[in-house]
N, CA, C and O atoms as CSV, one atom per row, in Angstrom:
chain,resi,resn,atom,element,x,y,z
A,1,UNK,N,N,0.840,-1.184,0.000
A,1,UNK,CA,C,0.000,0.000,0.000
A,1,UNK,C,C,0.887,1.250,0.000
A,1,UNK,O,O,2.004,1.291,0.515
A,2,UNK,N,N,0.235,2.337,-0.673
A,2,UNK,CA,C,1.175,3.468,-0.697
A,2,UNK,C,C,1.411,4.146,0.499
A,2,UNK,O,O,0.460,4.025,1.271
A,3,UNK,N,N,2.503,4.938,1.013
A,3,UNK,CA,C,2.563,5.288,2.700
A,3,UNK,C,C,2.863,6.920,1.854
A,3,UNK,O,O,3.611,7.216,0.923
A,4,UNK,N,N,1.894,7.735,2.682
A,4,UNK,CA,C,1.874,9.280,2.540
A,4,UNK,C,C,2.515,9.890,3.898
A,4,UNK,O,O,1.831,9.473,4.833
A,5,UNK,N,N,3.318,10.522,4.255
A,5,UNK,CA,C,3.885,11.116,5.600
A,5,UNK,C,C,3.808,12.516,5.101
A,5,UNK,O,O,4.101,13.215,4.131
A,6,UNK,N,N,3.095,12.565,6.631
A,6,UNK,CA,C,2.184,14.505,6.647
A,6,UNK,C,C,2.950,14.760,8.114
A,6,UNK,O,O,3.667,14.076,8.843
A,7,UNK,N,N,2.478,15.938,8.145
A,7,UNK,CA,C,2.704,16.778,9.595
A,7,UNK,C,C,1.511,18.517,9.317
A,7,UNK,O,O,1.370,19.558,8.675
A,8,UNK,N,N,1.054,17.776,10.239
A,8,UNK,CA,C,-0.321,18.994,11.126
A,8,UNK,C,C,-0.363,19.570,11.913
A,8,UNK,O,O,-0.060,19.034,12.979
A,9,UNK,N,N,-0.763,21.043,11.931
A,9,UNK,CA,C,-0.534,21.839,13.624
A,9,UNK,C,C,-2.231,21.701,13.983
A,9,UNK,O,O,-3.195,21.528,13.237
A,10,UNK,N,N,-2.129,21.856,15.444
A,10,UNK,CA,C,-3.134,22.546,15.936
A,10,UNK,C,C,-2.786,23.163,16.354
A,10,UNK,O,O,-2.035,23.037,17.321
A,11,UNK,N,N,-3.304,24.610,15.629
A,11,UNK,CA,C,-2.960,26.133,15.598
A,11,UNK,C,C,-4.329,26.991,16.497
A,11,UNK,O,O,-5.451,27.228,16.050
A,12,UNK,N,N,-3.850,27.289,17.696
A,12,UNK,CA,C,-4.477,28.452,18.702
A,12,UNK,C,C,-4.501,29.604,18.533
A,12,UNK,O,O,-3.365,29.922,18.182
A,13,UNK,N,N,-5.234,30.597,18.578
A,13,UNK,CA,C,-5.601,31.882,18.662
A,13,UNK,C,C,-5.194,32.020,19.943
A,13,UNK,O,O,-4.668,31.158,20.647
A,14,UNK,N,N,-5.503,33.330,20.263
A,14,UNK,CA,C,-5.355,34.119,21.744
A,14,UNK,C,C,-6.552,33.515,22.532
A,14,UNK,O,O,-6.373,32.962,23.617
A,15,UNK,N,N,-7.769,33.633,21.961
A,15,UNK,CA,C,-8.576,32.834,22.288
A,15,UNK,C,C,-9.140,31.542,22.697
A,15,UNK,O,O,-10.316,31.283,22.952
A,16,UNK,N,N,-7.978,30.671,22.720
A,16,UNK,CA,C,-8.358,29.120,22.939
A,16,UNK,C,C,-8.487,28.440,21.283
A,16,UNK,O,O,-8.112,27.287,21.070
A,17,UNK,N,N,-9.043,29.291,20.213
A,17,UNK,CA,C,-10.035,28.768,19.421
A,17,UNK,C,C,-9.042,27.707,18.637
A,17,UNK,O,O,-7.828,27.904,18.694
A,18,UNK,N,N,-9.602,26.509,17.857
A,18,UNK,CA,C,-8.181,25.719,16.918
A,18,UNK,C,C,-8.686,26.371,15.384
A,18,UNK,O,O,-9.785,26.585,14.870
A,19,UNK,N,N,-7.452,26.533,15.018
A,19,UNK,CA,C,-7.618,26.330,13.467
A,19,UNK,C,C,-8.045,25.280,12.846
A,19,UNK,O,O,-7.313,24.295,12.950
A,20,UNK,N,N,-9.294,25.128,12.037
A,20,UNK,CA,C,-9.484,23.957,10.927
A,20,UNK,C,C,-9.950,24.587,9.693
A,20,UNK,O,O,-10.528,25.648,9.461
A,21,UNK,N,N,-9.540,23.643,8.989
A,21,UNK,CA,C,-9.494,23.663,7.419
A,21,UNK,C,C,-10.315,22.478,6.974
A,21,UNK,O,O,-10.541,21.508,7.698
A,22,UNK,N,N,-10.908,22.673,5.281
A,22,UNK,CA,C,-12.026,22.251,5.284
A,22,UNK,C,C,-11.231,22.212,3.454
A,22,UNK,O,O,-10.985,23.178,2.731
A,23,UNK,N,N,-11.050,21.010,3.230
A,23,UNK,CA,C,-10.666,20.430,1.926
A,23,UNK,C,C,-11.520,20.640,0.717
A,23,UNK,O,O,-12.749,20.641,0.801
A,24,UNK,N,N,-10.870,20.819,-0.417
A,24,UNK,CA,C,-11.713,21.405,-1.303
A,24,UNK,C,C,-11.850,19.656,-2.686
A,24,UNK,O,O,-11.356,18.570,-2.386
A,25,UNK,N,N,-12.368,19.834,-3.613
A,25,UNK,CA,C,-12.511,18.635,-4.265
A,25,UNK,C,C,-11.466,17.728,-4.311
A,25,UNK,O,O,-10.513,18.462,-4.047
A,26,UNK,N,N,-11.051,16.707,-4.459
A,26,UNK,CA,C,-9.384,16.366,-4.682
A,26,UNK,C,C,-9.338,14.885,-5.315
A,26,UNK,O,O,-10.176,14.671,-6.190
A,27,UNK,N,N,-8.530,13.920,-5.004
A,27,UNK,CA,C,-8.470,13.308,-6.179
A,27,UNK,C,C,-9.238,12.276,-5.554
A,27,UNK,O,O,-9.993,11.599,-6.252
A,28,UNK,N,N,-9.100,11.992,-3.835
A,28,UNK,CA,C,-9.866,10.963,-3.426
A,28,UNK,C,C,-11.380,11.551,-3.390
A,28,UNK,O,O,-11.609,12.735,-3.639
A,29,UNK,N,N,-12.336,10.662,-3.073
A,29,UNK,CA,C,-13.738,11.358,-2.694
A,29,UNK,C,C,-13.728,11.454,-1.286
A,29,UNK,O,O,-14.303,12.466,-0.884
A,30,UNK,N,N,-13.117,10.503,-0.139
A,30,UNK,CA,C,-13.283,9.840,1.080
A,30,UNK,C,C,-12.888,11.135,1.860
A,30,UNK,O,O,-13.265,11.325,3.016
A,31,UNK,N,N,-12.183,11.930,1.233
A,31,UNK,CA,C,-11.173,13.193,2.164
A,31,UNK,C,C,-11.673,14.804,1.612
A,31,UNK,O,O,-11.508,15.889,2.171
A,32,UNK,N,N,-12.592,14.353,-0.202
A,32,UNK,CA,C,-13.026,15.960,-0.129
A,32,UNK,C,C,-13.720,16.409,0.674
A,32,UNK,O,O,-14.270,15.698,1.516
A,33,UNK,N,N,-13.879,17.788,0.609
A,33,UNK,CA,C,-15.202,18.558,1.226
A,33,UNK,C,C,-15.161,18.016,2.655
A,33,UNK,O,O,-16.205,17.992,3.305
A,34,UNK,N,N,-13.524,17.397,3.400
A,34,UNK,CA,C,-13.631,17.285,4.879
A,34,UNK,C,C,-12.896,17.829,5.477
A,34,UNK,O,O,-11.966,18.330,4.846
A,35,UNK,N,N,-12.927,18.015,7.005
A,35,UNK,CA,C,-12.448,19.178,7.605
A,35,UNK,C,C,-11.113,18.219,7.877
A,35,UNK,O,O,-10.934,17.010,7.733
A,36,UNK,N,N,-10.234,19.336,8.347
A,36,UNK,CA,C,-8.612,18.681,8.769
A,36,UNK,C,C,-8.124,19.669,9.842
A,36,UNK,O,O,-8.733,20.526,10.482
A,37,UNK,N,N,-6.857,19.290,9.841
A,37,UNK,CA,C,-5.932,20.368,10.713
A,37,UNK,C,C,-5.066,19.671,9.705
A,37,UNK,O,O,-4.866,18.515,9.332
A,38,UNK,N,N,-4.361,21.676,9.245
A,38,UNK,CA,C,-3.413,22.642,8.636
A,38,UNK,C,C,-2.073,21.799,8.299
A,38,UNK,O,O,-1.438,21.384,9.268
A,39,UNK,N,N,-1.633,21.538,7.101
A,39,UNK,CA,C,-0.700,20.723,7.220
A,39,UNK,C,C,-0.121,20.133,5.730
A,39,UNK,O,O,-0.706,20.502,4.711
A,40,UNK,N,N,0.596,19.563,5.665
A,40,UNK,CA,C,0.829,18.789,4.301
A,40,UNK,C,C,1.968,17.670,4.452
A,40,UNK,O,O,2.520,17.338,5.500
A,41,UNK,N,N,2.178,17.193,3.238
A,41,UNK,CA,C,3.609,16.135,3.012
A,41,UNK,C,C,4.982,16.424,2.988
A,41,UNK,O,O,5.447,17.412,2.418
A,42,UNK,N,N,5.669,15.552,3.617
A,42,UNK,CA,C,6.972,16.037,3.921
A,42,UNK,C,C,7.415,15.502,2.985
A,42,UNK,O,O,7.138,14.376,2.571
A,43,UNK,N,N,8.399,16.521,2.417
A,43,UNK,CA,C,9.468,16.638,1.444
A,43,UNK,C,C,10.703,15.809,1.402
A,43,UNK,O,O,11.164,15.988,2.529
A,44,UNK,N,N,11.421,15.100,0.846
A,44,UNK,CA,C,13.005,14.734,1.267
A,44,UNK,C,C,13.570,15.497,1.538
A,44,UNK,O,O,13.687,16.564,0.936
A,45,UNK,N,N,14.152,15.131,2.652
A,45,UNK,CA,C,15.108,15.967,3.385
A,45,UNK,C,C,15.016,17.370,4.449
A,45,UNK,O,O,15.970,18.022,4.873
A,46,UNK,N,N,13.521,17.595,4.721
A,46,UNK,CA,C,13.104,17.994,5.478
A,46,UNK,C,C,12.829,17.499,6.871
A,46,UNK,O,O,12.593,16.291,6.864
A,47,UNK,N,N,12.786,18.025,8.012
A,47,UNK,CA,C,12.311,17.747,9.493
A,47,UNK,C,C,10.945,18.247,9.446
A,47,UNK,O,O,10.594,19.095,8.627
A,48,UNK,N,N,9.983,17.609,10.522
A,48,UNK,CA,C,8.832,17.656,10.592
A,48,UNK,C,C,8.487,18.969,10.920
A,48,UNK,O,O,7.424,19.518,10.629
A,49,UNK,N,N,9.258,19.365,11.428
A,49,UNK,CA,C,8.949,21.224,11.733
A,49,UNK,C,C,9.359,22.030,10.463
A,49,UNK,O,O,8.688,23.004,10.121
A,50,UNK,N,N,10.426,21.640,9.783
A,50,UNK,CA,C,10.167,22.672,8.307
A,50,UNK,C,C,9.444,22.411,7.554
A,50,UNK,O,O,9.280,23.125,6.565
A,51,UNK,N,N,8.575,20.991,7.818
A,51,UNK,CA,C,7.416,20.785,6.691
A,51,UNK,C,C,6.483,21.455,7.138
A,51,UNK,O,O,5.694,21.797,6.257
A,52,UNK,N,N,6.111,21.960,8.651
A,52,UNK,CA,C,4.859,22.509,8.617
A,52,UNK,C,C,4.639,23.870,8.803
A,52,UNK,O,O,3.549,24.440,8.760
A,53,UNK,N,N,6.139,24.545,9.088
A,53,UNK,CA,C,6.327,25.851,8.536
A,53,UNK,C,C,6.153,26.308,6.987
A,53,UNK,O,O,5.913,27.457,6.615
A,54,UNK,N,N,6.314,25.228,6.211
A,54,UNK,CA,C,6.395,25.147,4.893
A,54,UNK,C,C,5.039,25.346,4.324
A,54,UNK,O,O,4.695,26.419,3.828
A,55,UNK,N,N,4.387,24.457,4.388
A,55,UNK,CA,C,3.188,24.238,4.466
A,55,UNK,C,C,1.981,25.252,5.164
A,55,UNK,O,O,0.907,25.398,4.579
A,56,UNK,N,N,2.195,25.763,6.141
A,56,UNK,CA,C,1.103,26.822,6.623
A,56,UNK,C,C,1.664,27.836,6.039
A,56,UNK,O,O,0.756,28.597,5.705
A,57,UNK,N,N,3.080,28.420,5.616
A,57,UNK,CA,C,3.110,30.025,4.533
A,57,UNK,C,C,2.526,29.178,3.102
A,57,UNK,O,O,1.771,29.835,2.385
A,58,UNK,N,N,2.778,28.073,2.769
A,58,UNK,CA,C,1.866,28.130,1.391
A,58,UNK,C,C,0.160,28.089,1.244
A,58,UNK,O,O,-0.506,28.536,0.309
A,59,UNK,N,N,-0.341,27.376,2.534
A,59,UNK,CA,C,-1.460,27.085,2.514
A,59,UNK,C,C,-2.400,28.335,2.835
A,59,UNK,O,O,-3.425,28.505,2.174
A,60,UNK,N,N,-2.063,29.133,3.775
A,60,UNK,CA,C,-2.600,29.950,4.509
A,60,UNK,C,C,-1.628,31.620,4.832
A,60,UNK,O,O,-1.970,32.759,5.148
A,61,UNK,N,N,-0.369,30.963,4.548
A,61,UNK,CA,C,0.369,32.441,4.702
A,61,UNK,C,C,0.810,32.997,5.906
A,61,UNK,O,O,1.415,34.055,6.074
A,62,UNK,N,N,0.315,31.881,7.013
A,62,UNK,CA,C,0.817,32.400,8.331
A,62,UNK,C,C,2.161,32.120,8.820
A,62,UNK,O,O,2.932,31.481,8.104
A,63,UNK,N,N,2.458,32.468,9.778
A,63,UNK,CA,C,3.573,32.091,10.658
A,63,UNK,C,C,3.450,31.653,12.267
A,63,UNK,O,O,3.488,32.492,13.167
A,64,UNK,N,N,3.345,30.673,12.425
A,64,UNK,CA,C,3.563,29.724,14.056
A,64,UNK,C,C,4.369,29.492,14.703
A,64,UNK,O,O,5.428,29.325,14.098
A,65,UNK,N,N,4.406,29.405,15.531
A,65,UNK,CA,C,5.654,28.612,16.820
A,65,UNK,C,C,4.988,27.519,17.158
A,65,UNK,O,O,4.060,27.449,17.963
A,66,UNK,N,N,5.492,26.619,16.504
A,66,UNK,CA,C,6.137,25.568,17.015
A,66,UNK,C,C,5.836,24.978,18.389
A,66,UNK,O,O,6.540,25.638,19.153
A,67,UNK,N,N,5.318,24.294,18.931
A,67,UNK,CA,C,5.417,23.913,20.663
A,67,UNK,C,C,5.400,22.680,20.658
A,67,UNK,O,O,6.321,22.409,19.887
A,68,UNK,N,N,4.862,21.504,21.087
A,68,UNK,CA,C,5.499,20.350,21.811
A,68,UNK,C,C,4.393,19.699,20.147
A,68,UNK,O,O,3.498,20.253,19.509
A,69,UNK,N,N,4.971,18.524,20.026
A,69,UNK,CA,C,4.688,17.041,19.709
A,69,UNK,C,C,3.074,16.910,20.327
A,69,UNK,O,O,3.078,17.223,21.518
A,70,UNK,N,N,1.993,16.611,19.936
A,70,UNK,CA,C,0.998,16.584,20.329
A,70,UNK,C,C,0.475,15.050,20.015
A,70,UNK,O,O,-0.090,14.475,20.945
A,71,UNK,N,N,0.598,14.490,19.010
A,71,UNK,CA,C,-0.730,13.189,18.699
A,71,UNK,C,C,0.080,12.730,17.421
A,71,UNK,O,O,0.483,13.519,16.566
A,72,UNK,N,N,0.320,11.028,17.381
A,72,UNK,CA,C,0.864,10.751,16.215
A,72,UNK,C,C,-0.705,10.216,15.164
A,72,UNK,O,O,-1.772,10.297,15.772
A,73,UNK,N,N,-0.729,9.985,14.485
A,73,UNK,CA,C,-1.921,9.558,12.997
A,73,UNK,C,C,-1.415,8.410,12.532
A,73,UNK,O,O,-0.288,8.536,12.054
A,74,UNK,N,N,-2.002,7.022,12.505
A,74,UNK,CA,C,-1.510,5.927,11.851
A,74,UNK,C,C,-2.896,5.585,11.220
A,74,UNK,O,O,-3.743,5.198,12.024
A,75,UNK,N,N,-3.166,5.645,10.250
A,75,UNK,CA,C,-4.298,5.859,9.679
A,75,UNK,C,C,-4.572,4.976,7.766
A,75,UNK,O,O,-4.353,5.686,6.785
A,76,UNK,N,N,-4.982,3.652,7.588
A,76,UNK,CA,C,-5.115,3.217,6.502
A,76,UNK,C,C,-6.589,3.623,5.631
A,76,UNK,O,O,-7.638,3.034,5.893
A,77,UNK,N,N,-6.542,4.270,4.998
A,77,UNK,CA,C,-7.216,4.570,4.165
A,77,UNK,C,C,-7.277,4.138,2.657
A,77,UNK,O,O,-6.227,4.276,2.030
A,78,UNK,N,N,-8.399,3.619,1.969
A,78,UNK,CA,C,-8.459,2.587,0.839
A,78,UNK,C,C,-7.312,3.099,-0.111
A,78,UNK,O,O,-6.735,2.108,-0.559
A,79,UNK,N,N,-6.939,3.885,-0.435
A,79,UNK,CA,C,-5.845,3.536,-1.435
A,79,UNK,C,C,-4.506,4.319,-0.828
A,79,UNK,O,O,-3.596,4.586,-1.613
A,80,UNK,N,N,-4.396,4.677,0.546
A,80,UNK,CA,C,-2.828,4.922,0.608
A,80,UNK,C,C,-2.828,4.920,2.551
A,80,UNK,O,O,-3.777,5.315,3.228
A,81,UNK,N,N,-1.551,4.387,3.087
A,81,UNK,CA,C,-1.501,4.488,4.432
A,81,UNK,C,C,-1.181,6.010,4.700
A,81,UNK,O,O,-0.347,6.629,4.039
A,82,UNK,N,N,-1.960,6.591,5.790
A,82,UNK,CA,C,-1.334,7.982,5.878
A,82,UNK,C,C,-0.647,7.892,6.976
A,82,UNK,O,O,-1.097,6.849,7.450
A,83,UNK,N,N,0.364,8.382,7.916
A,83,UNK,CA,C,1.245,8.664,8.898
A,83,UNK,C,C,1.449,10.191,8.867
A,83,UNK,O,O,2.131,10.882,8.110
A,84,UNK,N,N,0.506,10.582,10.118
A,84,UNK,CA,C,0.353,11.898,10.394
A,84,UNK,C,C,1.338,12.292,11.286
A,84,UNK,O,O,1.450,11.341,12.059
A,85,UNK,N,N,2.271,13.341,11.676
A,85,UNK,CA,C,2.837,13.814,13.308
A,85,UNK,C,C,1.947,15.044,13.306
A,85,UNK,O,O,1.534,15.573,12.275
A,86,UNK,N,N,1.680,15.462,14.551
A,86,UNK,CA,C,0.502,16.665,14.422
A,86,UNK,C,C,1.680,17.523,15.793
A,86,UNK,O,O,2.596,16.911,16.341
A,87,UNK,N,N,1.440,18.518,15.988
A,87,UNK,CA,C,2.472,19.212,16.962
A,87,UNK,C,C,1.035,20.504,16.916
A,87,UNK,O,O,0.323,20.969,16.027
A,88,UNK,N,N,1.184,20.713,18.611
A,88,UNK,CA,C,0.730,22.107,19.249
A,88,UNK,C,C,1.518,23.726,18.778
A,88,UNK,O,O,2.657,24.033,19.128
A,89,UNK,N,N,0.500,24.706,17.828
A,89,UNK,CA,C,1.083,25.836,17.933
A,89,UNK,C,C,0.739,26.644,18.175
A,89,UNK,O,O,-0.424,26.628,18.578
A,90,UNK,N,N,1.448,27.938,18.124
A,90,UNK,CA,C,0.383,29.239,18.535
A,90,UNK,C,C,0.685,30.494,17.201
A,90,UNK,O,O,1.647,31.046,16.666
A,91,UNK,N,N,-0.472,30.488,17.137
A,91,UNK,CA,C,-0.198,31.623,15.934
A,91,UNK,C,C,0.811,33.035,15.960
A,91,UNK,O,O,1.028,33.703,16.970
A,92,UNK,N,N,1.167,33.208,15.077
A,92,UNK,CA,C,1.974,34.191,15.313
A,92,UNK,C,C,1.409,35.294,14.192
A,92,UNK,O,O,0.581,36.020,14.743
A,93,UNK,N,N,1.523,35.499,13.362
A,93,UNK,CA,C,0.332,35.874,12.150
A,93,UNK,C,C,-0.819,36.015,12.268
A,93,UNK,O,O,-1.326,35.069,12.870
A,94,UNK,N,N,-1.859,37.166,11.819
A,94,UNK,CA,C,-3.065,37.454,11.837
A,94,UNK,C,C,-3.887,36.975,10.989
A,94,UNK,O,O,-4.896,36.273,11.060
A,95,UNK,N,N,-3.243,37.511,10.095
A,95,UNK,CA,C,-3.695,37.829,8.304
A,95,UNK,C,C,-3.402,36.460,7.845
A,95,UNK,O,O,-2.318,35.935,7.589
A,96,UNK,N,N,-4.553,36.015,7.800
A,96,UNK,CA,C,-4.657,34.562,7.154
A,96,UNK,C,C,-5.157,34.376,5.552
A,96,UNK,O,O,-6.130,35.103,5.355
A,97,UNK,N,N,-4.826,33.722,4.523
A,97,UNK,CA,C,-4.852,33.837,3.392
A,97,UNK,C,C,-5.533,32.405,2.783
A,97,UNK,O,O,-4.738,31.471,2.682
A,98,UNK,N,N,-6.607,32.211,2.466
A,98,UNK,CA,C,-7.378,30.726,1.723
A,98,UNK,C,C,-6.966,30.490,0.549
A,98,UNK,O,O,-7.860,30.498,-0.297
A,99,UNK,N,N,-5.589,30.212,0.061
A,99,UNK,CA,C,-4.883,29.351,-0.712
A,99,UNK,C,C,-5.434,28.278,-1.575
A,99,UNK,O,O,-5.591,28.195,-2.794
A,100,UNK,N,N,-5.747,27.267,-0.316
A,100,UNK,CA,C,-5.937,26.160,-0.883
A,100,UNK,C,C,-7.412,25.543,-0.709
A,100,UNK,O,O,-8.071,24.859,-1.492
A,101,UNK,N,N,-7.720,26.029,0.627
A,101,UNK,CA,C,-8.961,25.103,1.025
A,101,UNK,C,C,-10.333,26.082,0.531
A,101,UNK,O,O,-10.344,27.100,-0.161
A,102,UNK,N,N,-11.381,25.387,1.136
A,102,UNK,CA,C,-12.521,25.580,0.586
A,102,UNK,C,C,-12.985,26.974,1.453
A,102,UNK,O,O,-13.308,28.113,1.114
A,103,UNK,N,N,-12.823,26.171,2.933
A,103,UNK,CA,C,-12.998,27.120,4.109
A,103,UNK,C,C,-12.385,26.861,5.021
A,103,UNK,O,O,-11.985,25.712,5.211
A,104,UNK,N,N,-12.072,28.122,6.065
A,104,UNK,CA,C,-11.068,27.937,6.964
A,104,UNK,C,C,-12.341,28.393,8.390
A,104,UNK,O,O,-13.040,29.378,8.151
A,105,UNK,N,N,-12.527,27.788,9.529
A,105,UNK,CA,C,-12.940,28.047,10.383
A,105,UNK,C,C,-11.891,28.155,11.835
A,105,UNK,O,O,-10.956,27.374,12.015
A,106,UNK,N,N,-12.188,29.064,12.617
A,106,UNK,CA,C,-11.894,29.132,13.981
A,106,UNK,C,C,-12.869,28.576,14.848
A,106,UNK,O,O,-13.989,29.045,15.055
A,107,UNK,N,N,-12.216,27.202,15.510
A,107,UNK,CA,C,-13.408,26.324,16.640
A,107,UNK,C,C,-13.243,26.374,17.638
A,107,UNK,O,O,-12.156,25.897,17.963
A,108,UNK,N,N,-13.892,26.796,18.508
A,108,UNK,CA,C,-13.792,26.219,20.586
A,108,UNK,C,C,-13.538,24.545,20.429
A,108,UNK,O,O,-14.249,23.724,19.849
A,109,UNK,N,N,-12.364,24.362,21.102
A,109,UNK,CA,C,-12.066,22.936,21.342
A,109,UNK,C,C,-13.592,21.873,21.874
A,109,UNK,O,O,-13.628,20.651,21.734
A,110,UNK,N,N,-14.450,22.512,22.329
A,110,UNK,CA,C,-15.634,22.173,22.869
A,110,UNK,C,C,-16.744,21.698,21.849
A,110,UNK,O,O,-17.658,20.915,22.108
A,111,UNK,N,N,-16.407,22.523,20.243
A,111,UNK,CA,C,-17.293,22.470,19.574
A,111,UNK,C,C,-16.586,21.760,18.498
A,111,UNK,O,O,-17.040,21.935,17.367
A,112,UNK,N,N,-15.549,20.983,18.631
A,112,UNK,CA,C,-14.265,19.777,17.081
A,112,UNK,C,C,-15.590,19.014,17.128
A,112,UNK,O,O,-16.165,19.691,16.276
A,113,UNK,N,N,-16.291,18.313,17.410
A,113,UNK,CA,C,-16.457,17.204,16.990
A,113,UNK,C,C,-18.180,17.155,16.098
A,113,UNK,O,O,-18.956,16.241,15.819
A,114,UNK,N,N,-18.187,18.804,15.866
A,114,UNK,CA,C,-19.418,19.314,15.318
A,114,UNK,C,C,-18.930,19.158,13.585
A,114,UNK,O,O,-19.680,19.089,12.611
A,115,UNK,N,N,-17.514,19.133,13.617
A,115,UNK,CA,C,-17.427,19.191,12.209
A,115,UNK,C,C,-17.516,17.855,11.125
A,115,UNK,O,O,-17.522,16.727,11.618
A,116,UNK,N,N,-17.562,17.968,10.109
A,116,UNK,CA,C,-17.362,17.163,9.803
A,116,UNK,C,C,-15.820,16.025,9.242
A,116,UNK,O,O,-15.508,15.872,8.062
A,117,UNK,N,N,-15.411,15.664,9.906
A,117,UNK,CA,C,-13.596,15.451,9.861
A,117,UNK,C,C,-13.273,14.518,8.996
A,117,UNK,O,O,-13.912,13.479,8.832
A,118,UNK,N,N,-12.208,14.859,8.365
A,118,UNK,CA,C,-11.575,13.613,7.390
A,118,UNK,C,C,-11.145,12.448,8.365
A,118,UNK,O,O,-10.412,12.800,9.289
A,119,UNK,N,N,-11.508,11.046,8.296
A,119,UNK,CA,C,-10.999,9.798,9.277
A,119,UNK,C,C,-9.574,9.995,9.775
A,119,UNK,O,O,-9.539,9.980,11.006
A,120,UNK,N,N,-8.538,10.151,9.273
A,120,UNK,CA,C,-7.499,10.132,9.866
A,120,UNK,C,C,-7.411,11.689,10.937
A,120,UNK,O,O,-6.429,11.923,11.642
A,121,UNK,N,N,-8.112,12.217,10.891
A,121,UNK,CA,C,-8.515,13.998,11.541
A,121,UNK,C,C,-8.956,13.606,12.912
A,121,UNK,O,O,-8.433,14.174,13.871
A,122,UNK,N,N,-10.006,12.552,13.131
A,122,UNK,CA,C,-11.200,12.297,13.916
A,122,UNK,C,C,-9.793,11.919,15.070
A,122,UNK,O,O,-9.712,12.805,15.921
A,123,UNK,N,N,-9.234,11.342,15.159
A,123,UNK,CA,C,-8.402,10.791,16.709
A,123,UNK,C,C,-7.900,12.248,17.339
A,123,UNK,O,O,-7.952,12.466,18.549
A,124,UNK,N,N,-7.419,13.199,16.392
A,124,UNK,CA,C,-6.515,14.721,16.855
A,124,UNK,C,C,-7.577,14.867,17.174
A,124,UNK,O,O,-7.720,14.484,18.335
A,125,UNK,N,N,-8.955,15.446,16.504
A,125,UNK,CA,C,-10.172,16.326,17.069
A,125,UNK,C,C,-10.381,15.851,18.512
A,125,UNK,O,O,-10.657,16.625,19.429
A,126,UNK,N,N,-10.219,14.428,18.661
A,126,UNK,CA,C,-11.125,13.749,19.883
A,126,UNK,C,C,-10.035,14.229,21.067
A,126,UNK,O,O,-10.455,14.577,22.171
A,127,UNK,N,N,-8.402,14.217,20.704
A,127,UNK,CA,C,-7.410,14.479,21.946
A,127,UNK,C,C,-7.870,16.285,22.107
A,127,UNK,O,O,-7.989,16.811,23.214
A,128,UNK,N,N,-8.099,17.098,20.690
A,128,UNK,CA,C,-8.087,18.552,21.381
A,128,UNK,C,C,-8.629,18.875,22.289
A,128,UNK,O,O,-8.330,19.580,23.253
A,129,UNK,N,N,-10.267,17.847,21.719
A,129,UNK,CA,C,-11.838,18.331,22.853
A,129,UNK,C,C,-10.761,17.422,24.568
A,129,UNK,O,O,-11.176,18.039,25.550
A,130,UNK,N,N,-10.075,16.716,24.878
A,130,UNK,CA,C,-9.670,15.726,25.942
A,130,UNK,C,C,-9.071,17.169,26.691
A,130,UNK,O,O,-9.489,17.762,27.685
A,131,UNK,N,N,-8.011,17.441,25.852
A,131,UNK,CA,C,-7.155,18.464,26.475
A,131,UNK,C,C,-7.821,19.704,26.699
A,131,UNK,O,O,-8.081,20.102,27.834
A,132,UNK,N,N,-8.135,20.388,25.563
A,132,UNK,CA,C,-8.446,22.182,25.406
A,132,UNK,C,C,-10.078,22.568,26.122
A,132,UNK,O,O,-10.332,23.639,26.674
A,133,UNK,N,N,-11.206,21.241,25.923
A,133,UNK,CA,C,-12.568,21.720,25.866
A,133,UNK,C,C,-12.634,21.994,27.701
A,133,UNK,O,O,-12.136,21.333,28.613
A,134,UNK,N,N,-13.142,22.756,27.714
A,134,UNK,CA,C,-13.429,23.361,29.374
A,134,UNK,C,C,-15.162,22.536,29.725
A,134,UNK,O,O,-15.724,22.717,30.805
């Protein structure tokens, strides 16, 4: 099976709120039109932190810090294994830019599991609401 290796933030506001992103048509059906956390495929020869610096100025245009290792993704999906690392950040950037996705929402950790999530998404959503939801 094909193996895809990503890296995802969950990206905080001042507010508590997480960043999610919301996929636009693509090549699978199983993953369009579903929500995610911010992120993409790592490159050769990159570390998991320059892929997702990489990745949020192309996707969105922001800039983050970086904070701890949060939730790994081992996730088989019908035509490719995905292997997610997801890491805690905090925004640093305001001015957010819709690049790529369809829609970008700001969520209360209280309210992840209202969305609708791509399968390999659903385990991060379930640790944010564990940790962040009050």
């Amino acid at each position: 099976m094909k193996q895809i290796r990503t890296i995802a933030g969950v990206i905080k506001n001042s507010k508590g709120e997480i960043l999610c992103t919301l996929r636009d048509q693509g090549k699978y059906e199983y993953v369009s039109f579903k929500w995610e956390f911010p992120g993409g495929k790592i490159e050769e020869g990159e570390t998991n932190e320059e892929t997702l610096v990489r990745e949020l100025r192309e996707e969105l245009e922001i800039e983050v810090k970086i904070n701890n290792f949060f939730y790994q993704v081992e996730h088989d999906y019908p035509d490719f294994h995905l292997s997610m690392g997801v890491y805690e950040c905090e925004l640093i950037s305001h001015d957010i830019k819709q690049n790529v996705h369809k829609d970008i929402r700001w969520v209360k950790p209280e309210n992840m599991m209202e969305l609708d999530w791509a399968a390999a998404d659903i385990p991060v959503a379930e640790e944010v609401v564990k940790k962040y939801a009050k």
